[in-house]
C-alpha positions as CSV (number, residue, x, y, z in Angstrom):
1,X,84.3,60.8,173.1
2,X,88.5,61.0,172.2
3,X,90.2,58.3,172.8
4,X,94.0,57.6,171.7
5,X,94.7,54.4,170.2
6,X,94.8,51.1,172.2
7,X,98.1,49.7,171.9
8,X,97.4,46.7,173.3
9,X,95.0,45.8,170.6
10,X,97.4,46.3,167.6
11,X,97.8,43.5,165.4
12,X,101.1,42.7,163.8
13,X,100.8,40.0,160.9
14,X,104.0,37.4,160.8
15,X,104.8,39.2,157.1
16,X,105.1,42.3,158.8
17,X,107.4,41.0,161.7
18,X,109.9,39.6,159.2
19,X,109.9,42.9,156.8
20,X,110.7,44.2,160.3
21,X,113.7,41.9,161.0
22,X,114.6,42.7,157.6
23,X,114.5,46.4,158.3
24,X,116.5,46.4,161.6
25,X,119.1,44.4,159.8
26,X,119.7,46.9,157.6
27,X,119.9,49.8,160.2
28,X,122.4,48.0,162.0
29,X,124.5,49.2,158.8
30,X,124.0,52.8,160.4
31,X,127.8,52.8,162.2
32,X,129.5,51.9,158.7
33,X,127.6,54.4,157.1
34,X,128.4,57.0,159.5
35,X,132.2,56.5,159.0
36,X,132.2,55.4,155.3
37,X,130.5,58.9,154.3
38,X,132.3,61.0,156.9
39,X,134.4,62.8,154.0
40,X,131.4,64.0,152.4
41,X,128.2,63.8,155.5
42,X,127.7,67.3,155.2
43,X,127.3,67.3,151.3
44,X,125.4,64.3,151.4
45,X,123.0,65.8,154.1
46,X,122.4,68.6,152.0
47,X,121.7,67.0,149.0
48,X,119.2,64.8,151.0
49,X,117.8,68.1,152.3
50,X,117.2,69.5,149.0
51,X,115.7,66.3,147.5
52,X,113.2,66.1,150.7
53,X,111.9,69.5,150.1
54,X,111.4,69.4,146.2
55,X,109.5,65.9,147.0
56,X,107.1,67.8,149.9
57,X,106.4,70.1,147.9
58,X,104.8,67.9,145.0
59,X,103.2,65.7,147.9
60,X,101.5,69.4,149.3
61,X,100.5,70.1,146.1
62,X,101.8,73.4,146.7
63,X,100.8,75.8,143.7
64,X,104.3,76.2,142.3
65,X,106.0,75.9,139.1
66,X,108.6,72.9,139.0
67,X,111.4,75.2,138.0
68,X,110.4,77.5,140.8
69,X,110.2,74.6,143.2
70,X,113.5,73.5,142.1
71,X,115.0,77.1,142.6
72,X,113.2,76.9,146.3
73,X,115.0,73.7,146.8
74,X,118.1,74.9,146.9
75,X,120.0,74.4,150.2
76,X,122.5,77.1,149.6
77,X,120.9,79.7,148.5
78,X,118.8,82.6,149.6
79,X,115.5,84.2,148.4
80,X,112.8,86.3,149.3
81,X,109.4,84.6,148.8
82,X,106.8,85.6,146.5
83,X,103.5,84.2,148.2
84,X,102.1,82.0,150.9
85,X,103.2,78.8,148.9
86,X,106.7,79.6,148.6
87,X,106.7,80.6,152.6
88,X,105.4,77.7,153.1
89,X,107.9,75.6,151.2
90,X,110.7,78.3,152.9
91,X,109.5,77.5,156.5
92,X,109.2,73.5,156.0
93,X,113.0,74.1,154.8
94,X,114.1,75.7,157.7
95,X,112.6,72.8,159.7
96,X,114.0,70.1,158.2
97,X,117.4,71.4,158.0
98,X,116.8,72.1,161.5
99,X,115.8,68.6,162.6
100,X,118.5,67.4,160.4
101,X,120.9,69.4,162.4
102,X,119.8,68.0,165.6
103,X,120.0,64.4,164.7
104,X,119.0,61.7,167.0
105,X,119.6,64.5,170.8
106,X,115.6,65.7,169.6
107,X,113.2,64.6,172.5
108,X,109.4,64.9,172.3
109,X,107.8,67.4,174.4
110,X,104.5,69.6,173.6
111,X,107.1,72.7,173.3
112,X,109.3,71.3,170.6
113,X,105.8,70.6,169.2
114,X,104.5,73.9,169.3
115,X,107.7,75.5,168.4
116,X,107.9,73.5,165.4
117,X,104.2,74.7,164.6
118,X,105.8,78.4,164.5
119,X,108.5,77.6,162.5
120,X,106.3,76.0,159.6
121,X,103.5,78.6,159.8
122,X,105.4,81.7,160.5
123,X,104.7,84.4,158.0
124,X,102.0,81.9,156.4
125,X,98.9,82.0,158.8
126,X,97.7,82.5,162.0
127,X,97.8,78.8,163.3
128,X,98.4,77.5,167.0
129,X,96.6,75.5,169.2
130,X,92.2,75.4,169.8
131,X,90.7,76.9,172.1
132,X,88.5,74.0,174.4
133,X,85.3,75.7,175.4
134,X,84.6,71.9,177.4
135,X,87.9,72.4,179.1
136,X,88.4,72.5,183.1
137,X,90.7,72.5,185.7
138,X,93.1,69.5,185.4
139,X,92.0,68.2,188.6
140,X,88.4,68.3,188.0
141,X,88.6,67.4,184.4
142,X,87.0,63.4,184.2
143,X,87.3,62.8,180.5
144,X,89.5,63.4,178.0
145,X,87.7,66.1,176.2
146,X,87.8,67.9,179.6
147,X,91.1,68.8,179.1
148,X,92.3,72.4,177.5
149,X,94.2,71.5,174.0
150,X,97.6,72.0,175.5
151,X,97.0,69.8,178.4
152,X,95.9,66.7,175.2
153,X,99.0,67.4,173.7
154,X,101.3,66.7,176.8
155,X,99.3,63.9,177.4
156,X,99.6,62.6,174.1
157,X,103.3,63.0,174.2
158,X,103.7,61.7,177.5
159,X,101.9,58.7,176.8
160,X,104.2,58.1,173.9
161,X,107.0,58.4,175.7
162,X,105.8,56.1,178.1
163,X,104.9,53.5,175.8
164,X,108.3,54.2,174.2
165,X,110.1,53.3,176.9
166,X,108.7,50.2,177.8
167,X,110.8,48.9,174.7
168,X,107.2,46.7,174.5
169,X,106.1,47.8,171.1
170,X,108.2,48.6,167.8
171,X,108.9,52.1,167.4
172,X,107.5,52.5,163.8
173,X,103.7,51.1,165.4
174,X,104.3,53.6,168.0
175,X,105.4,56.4,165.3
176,X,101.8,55.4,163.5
177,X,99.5,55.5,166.2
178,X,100.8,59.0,167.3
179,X,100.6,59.9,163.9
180,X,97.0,58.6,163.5
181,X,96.3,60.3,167.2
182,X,97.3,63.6,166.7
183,X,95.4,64.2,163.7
184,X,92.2,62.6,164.9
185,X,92.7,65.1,167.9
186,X,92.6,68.1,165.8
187,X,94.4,70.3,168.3
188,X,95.4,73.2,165.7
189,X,93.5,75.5,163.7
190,X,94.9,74.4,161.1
191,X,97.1,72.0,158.9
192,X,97.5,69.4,161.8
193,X,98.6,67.0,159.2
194,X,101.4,68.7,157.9
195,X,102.6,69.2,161.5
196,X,102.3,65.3,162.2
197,X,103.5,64.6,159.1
198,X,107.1,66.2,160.2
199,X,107.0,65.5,163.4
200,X,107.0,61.5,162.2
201,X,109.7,62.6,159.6
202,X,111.1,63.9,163.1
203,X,110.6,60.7,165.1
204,X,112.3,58.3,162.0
205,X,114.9,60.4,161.4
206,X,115.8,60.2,165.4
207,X,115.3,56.6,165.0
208,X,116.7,56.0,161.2
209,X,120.6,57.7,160.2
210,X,119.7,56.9,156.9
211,X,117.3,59.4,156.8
212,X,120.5,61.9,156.2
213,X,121.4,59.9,153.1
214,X,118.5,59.4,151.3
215,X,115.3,61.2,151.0
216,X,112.1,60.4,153.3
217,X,109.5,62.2,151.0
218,X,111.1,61.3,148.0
219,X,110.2,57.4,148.6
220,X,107.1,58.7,150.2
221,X,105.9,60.4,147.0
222,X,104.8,57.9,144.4
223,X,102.9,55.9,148.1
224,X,101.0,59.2,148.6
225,X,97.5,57.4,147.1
226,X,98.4,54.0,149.0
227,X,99.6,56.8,152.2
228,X,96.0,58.5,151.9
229,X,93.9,55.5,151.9
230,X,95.2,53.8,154.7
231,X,94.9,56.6,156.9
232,X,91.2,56.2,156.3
233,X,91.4,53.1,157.1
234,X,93.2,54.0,160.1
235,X,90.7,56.7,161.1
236,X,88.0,53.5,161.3
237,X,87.1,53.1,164.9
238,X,89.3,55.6,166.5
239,X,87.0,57.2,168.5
240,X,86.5,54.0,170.1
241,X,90.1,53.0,170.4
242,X,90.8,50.5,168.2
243,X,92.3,52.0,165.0
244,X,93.5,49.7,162.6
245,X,96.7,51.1,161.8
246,X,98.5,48.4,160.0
247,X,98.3,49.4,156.3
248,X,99.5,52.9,157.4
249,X,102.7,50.8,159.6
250,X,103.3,48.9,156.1
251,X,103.7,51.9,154.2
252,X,106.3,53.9,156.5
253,X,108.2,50.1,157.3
254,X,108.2,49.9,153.3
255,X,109.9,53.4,153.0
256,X,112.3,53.1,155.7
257,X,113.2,49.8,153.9
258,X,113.3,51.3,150.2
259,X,115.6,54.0,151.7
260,X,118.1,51.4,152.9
261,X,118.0,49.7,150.2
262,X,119.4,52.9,147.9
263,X,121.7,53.7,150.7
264,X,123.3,50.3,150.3
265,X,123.5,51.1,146.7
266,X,125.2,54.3,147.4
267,X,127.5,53.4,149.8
268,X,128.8,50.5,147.2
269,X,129.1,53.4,144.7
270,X,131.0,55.8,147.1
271,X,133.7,53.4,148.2
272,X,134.6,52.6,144.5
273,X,134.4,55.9,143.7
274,X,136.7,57.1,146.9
275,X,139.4,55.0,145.6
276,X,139.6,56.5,142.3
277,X,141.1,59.2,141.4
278,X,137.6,62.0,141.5
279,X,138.7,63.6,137.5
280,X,139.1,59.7,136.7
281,X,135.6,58.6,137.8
282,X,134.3,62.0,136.1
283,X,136.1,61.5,133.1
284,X,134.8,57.9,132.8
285,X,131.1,58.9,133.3
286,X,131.7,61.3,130.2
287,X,133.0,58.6,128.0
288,X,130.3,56.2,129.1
289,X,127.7,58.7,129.0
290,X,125.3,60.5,126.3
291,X,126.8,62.5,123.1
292,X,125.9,65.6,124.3
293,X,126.1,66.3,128.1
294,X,125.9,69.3,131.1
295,X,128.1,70.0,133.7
296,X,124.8,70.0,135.9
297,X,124.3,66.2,134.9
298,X,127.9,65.5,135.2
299,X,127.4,67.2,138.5
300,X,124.5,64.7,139.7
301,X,126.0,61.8,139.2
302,X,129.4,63.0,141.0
303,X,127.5,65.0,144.0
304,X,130.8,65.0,146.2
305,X,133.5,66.2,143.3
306,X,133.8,69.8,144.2
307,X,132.8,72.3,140.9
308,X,137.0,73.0,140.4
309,X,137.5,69.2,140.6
310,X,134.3,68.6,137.4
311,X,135.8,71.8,135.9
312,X,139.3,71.0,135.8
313,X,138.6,67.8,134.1
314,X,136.4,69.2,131.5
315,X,138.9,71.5,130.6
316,X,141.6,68.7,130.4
317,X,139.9,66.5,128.3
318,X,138.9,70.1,125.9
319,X,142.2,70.3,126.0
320,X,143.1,66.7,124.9
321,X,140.4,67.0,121.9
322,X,138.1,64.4,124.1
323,X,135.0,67.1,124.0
324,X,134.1,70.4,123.3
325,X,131.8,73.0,124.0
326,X,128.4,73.8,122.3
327,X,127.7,77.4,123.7
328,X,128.8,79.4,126.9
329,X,127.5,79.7,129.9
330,X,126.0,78.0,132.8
331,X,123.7,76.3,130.6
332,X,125.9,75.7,128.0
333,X,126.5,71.9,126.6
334,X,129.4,69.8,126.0
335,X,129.9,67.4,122.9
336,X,132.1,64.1,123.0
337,X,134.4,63.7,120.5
338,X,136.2,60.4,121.3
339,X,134.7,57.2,120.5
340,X,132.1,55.9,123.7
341,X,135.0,52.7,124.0
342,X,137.8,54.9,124.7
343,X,140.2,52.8,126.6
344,X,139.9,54.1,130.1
345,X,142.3,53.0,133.1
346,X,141.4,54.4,136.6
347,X,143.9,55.5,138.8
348,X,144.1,55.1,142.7
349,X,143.0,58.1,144.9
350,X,146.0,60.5,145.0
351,X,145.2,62.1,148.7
352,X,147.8,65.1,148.0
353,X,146.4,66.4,144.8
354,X,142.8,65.9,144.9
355,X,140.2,67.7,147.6
C-alpha cells in the first residue's frame, strides 16, 4: 500500500538544527542582496540561468558534446535542436527561466505541476500522468491506491501545503519528503524524477533569493553520487511511512548553504568593484592576469562590464602599448606587454561616463 511520508516521525539531529540556524542566517542577507545587485539582477539572473542549465545537463547525463552543451547554454541565443537531448535541454531552459521569472508569487497546485510536465517534455515524448486501473469514485475510494493519479497528486500537494502552513516543520524537510513522495508515487509515464527534481529547484528558489545569484545544479553536481545514495536510503520503508529522509535533507541544507556562501563572496567583490571605475577594474585584472589572455576570460571575470565597456579598454591599453593582439577574430588572443607590477591606481566610479 502507498503511503506519504510521516512527518511526525522525522528525526532532525542537533548538527542539523545548527547548520539550519546557520542557513537562515545567511538568508536573512536576501534584502541586501536584492538592493546591492539591483544594477545588474537581470545580468546576474541570466548568468545564473545559463550556469544552471550547462550543470543539469552534465547531472542528466544528456548525450551531448560539452561545446554543444555550452552553445545550448546560452540564455540569449536561439537555436533549432538537433535531437531529443538537445529538446530536452531546450525545454528544461525554458522552465527555469520561467520559474526564475516568477520568483517567489509561484504556488503549488497539481496544474502548475502538470503544466510544468508539458513544458519539459513537449516535443521530447509522450509523458503525462498514469492511468489507475484500481481507481474509483472519490467518495467511494477507501485507500490511497483507490484514488485516480490526478486525484494523488492534489492530495499530495494539498497535504504539503497544509503541512506548510502550520509553520511546524522546516521547509527544506518538507521540500525532501515531497521530493521523496512524488517519486515513490510514480504518477507519470515517465521521468518523474526530473519533474521532482525542478519542481524542488522550484520550491527553494520560492524559498531561497539566492537561487538567482548563484547556481542550484552547479553546487548540486559534484553531490550527485552522495544525492543518489541517500535517496535510496530515503526510499527505505516508504511504503510504510517512515522514510528516513535525513541524508537527502543534509545534502539540499549543504547546497543552499554552499550557495550563500559564494553569494557572500560575490556580493563583497561587486561592491568593490561598483566603486571603481568598470575599464579600471578590467584593466587591473589584465595586468594581474596570465601573459596571454581572451576577451571571453576577461569577460567572465567582469560579467556585468558591458562588451563596449571590455572593448574600449582593450583598445586603450593597445593603444598605450600595454597589450597587443595575437590574431583576429572572436577567438583571437591578447598578449601583455607591460610588466605584471605595473603601478595601477583605481579610480572612483564616474556615474556620467560609464554604463
Amino acid at each position: 500500500m502507498k503511503c506519504l511520508t510521516n512527518m511526525e516521525r522525522i528525526h532532525m539531529p542537533s548538527d542539523l538544527v545548527i547548520q539550519l540556524f546557520k542557513l537562515y542566517e545567511s538568508k536573512g542577507q536576501s534584502f541586501y542582496y536584492k538592493q546591492l545587485f539591483q544594477r545588474d539582477d537581470e545580468v546576474m539572473a541570466r548568468n545564473t540561468l545559463e550556469t544552471d542549465i550547462n550543470s543539469i545537463a552534465y547531472y542528466l547525463d544528456l548525450n551531448l558534446t560539452s561545446a554543444r552543451i555550452k552553445l545550448l547554454s546560452d540564455a540569449k541565443k536561439e537555436y533549432v535542436t538537433k535531437n531529443k537531448e538537445e529538446t530536452l535541454l531546450y525545454n528544461i531552459k525554458e522552465a527555469l527561466a520561467l520559474i526564475q521569472s516568477i520568483g517567489d508569487t509561484f504556488e503549488m497546485t497539481s496544474n502548475e505541476v502538470k503544466d510544468l510536465s508539458i513544458t519539459l517534455f513537449r516535443n521530447y515524448k509522450d509523458i503525462r500522468l498514469k492511468t489507475n486501473p484500481r481507481a474509483k469514485i472519490p467518495k467511494l475510494a477507501k485507500d490511497f491506491e483507490d484514488f485516480s493519479t490526478d486525484e494523488q497528486l492534489q492530495r499530495l500537494i494539498k497535504e504539503f501545503n497544509s503541512v506548510k502552513k502550520t509553520g511546524k516543520y522546516e521547509v527544506i524537510q518538507l521540500i525532501t519528503n515531497f521530493y521523496i513522495d512524488f517519486i515513490k508515487l510514480d504518477l507519470f509515464t515517465e521521468k518523474n524524477d526530473v519533474l521532482a527534481l525542478i519542481l524542488v529547484y522550484t520550491m527553494l528558489s520560492k524559498e531561497f533569493k539566492v537561487c538567482r545569484y548563484e547556481s542550484f545544479f552547479e553546487k548540486l553536481l559534484p553531490k550527485k553520487a552522495q544525492f543518489e545514495t541517500a535517496f535510496i536510503q530515503a526510499s527505505f520503508n516508504w511504503i510504510e511511512g517512515f522514510s528516513q529522509t535525513e541524508a537527502l535533507s543534509r545534502v539540499f541544507i549543504s547546497v543552499m548553504h554552499e550557495m550563500h556562501e559564494d553569494v557572500k563572496i560575490k556580493a563583497h567583490e561587486y561592491e568593490f568593484e561598483r566603486k571603481m571605475n568598470k575599464a579600471d577594474s578590467i584593466e587591473n585584472t589584465i595586468l594581474k592576469g596570465p601573459h596571454v589572455f581572451s576577451k571571453s576570460e576577461i569577460r567572465d571575470q567582469h560579467p556585468y562590464a558591458s562588451d563596449a565597456t571590455i572593448n574600449r579598454t582593450l583598445i586603450s591599453m593597445k593603444e598605450r602599448g600595454v597589450i597587443r593582439p595575437l590574431g583576429n577574430g572572436r577567438s583571437a588572443k591578447w598578449q601583455r606587454l607591460a610588466s605584471k607590477q605595473e603601478k595601477f591606481t583605481p579610480t572612483q566610479l564616474n556615474i556620467f561616463n560609464e554604463e
